[in-house]
Backbone bond lengths (Angstrom), bond angles and torsions (degrees), N, CA, C in turn:
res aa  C-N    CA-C-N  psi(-1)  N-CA   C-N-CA  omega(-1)  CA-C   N-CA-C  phi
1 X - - - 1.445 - - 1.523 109.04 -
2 X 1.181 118.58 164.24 1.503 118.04 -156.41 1.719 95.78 -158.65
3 X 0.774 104.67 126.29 1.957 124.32 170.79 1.538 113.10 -117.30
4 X 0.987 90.46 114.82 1.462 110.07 172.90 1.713 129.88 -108.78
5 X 1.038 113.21 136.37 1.548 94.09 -166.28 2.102 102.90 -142.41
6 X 1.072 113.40 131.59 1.203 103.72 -167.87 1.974 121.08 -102.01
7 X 1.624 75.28 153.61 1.893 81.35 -148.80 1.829 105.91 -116.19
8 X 1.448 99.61 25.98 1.588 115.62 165.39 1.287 120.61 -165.87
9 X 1.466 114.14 113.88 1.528 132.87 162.93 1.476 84.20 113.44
10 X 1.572 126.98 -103.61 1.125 105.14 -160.17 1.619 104.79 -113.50
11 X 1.759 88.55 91.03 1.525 115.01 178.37 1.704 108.61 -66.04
12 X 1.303 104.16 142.40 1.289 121.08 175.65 1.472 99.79 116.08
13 X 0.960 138.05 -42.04 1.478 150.30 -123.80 1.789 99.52 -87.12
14 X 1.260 123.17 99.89 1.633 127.22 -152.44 1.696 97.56 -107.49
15 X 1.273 97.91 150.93 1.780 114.09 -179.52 1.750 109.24 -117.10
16 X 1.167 115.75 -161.68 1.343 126.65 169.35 1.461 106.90 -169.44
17 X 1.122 144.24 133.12 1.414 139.26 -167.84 1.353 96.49 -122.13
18 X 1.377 156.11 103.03 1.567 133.18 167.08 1.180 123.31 -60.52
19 X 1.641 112.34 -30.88 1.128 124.01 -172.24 1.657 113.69 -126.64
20 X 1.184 108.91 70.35 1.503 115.54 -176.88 1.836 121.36 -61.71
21 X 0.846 108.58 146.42 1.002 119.90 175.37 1.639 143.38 -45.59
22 X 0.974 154.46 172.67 1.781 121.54 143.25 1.690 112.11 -105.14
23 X 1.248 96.98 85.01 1.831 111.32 -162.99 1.190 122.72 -154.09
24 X 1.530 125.81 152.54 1.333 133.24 -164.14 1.807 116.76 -71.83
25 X 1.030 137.00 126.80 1.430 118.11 -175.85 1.398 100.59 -82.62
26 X 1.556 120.08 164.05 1.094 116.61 149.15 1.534 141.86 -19.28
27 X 1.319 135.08 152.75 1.278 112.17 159.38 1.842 104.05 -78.35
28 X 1.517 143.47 -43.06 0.956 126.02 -170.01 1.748 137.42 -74.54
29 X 1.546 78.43 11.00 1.823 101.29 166.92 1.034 108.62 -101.61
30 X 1.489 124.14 157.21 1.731 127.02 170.97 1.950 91.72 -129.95
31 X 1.359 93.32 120.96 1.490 101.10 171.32 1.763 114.29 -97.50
32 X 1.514 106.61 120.29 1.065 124.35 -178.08 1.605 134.56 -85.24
33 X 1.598 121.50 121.94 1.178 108.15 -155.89 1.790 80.73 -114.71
34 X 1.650 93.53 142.83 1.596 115.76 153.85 1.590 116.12 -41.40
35 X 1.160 130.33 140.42 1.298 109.87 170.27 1.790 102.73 -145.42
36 X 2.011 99.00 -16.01 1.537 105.79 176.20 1.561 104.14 -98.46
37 X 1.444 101.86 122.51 1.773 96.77 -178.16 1.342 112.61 -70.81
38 X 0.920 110.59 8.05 1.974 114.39 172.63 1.430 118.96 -71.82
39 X 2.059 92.20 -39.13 1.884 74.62 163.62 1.413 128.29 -117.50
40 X 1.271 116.67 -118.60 1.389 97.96 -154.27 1.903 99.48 -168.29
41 X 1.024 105.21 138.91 1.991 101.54 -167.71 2.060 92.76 -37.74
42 X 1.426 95.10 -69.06 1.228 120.19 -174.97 1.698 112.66 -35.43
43 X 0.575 130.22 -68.15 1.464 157.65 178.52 2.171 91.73 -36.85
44 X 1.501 103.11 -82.64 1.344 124.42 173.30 1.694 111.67 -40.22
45 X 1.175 105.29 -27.19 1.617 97.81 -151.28 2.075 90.84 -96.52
46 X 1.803 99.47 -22.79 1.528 93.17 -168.38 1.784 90.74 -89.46
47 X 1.091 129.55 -23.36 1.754 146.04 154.98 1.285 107.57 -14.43
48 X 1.514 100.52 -76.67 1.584 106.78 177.67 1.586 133.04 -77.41
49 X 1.398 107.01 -3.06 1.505 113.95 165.56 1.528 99.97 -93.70
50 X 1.214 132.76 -5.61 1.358 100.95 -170.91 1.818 109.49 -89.34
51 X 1.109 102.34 -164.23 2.121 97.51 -155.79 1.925 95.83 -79.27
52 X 1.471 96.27 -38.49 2.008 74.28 173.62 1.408 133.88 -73.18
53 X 0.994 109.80 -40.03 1.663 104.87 158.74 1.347 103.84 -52.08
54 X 1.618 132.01 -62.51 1.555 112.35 -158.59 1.631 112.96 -59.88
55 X 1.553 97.96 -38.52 2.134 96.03 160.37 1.185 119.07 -55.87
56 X 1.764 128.08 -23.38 1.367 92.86 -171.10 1.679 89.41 -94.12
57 X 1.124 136.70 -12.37 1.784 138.23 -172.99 1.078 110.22 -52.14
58 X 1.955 98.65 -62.63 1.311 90.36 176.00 1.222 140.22 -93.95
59 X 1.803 108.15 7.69 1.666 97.38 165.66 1.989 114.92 -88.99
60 X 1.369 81.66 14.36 2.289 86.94 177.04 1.765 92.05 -96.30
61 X 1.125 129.55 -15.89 1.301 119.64 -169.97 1.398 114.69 -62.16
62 X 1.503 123.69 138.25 1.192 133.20 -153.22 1.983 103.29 -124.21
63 X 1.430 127.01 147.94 0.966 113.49 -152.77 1.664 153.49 74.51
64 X 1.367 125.26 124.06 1.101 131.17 -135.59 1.806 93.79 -94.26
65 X 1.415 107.94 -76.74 1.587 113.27 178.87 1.296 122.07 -69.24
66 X 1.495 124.96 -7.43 1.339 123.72 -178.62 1.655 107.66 -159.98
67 X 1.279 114.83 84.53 1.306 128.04 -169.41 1.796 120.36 -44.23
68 X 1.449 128.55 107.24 1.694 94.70 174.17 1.335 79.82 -165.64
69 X 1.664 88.46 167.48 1.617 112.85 -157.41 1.590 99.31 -143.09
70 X 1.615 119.52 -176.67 1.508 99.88 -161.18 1.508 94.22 -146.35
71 X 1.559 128.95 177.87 1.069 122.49 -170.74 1.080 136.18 -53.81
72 X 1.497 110.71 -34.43 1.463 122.08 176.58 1.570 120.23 -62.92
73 X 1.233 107.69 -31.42 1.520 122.45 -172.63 1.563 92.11 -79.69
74 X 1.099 112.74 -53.43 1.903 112.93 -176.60 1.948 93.84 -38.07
75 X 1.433 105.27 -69.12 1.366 109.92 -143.27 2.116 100.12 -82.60
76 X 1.491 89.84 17.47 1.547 77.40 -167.18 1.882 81.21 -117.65
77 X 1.301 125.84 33.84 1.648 143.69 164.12 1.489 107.28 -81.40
78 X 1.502 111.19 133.25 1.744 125.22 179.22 1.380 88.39 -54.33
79 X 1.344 113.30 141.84 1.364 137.19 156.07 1.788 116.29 -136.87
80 X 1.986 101.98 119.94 1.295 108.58 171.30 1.123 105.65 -67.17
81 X 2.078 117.72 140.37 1.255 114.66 162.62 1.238 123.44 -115.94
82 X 1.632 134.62 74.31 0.981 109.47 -140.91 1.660 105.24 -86.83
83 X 1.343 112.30 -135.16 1.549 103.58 -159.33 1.637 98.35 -123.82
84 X 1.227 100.28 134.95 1.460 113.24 -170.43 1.104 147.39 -11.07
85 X 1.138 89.06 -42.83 1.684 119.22 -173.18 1.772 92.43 -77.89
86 X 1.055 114.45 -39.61 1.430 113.50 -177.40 1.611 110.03 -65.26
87 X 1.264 122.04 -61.92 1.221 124.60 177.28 1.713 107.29 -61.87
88 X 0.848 121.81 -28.63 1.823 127.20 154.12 1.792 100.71 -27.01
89 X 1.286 103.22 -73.44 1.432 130.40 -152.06 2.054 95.55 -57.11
90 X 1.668 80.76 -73.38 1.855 94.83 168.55 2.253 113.91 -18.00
91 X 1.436 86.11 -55.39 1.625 92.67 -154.92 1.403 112.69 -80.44
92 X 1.629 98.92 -10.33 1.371 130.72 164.94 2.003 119.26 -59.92
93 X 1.409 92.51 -40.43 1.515 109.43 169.93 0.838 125.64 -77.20
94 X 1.376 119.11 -67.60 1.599 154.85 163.91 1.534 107.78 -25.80
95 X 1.300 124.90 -54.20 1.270 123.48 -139.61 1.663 100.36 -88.99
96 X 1.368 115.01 -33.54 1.720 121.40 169.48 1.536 111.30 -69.04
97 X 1.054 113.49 -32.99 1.770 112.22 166.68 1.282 128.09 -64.79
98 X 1.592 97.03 -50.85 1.561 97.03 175.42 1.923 113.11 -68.99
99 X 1.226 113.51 -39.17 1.489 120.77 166.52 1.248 114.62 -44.55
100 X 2.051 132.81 -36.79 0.939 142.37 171.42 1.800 110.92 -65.84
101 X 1.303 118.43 -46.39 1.323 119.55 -179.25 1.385 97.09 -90.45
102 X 1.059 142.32 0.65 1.710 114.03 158.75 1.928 125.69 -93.26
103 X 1.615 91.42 -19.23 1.461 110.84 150.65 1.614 130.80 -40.09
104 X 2.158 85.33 -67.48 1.312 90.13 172.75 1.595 139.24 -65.85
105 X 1.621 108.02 -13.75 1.138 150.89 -167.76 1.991 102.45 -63.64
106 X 1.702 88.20 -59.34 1.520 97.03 -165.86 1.858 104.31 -83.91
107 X 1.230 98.47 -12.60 1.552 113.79 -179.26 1.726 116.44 -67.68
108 X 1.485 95.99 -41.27 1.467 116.05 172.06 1.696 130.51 -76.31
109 X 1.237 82.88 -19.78 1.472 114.87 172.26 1.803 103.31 -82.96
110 X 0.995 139.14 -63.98 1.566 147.79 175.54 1.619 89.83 -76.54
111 X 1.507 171.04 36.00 1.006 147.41 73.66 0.930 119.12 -41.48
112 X 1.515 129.09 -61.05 2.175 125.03 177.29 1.092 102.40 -70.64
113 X 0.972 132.80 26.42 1.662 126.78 155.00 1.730 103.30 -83.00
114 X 1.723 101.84 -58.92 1.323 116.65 -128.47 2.033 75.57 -85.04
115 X 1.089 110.72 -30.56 1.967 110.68 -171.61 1.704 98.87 -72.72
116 X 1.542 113.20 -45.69 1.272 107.79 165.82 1.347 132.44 -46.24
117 X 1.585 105.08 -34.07 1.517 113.53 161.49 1.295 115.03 -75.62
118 X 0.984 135.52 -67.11 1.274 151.17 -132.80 1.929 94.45 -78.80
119 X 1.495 119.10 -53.78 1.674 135.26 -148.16 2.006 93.39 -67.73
120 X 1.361 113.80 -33.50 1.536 111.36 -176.28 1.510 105.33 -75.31
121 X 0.954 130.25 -56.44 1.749 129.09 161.50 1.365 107.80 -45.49
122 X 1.187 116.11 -59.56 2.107 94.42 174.11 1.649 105.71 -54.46
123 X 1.112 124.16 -52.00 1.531 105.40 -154.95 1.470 93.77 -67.62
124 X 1.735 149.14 -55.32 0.853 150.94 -152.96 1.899 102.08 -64.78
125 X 1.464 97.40 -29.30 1.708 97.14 -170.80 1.841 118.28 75.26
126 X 1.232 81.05 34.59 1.745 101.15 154.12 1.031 129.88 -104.80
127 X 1.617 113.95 1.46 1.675 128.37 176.39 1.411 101.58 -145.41
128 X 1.046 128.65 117.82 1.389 137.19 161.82 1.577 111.17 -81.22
129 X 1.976 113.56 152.35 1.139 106.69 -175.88 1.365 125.67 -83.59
130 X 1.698 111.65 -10.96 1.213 117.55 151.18 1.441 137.94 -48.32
131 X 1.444 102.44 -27.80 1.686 115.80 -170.80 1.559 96.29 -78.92
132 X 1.548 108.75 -24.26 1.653 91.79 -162.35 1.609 119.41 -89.24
């Protein structure tokens, strides 16, 4: 898993990839690696969306017309740590939801396929909605 969090224009603004790629990130993302085994992708990734980190992000942001800030400032952000058993509990919740939206994710993905196919033959009237 891979967290990404972006560190020009609209800094603060955090991702989660489950299934990353084998590929270069942007330069205006900074991809973040775990390094305290206390937490957890999951844990970190809902961390940095929540409103105190995004207050302290964006009051470190540097620059007038194009806002951005740099790794050190990312990783030098308050982080709660709570105690294990807690983040136990968290990943306990977390982990069937996020499994639910990456489901729904790839599901939505194989629907705009099939409308992408399907919507040019209706308008042209090479597929009727009866046929389908």
């Amino acid at each position: 898993m891979d967290i990404v969090i972006s560190r020009i224009g609209d800094i603060g603004k955090v991702a989660i990839v489950e299934n990353p790629p084998l590929s270069v990130f942007a330069s205006y993302l900074i991809r973040l690696k775990i390094k305290n085994h206390k937490l957890t992708p999951y844990y970190l990734y809902y961390w940095l969306k929540a409103p105190d980190y995004q207050k302290y992000i964006q009051g470190a942001a540097e620059g007038s017309t194009r806002p951005n800030t740099n790794a050190e400032v990312i990783k030098a952000g308050p982080i709660l740590i709570p105690p294990s058993s807690l983040i136990e509990k968290f990943e306990e919740v977390v982990f069937p939801i996020r499994s639910k939206i990456i489901l729904n994710q790839k599901q939505i993905m194989v629907l705009r396929k099939i409308r992408d196919a399907l919507l040019p033959k209706l308008v042209f009237g090479k597929l009727r909605v009866e046929e389908i």
